[in-house]
C-alpha positions in Angstrom: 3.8 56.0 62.9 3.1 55.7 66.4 4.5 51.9 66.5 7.6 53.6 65.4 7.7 56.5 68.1 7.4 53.2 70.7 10.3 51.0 69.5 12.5 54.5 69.2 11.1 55.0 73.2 11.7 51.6 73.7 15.2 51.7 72.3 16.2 54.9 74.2 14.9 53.5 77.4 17.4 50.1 77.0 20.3 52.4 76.6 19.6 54.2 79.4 18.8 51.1 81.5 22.9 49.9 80.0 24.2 53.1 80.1 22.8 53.6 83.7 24.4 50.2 85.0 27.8 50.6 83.5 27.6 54.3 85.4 26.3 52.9 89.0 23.7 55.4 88.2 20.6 54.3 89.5 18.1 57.2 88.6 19.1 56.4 84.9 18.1 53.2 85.3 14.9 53.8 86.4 14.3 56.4 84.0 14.8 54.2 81.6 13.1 51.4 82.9 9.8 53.9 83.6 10.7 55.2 79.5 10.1 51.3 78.5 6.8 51.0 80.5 5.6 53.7 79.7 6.3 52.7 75.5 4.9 49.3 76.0 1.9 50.8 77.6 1.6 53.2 74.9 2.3 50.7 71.9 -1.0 48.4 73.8 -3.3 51.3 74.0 -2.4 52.4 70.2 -3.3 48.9 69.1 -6.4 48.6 71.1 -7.8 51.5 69.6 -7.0 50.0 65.9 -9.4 47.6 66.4 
């Protein structure tokens, strides 16, 4: 469940990243840049713990 939270996060954060570029907006982009981080970061800690 919580690799699926990350790729929705993940997903989210790439629209706002394209959404942000076609707009000239660029505190969507790094919202959405900071969204993926964060999900990636998230996604690694939840697999370190697995183990």
């Amino acid at each position: 469940m919580r690799y699926v939270i990350a790729i929705l996060a993940i997903a989210l954060g790439v629209a706002a990243v394209v959404f942000g570029g076609a707009d000239d907006s660029p505190g969507l982009q790094l919202i959405g840049a900071v969204l993926v981080v964060g999900a990636v970061a998230f996604a690694v800690r939840a697999a370190r713990r697995e183990r």
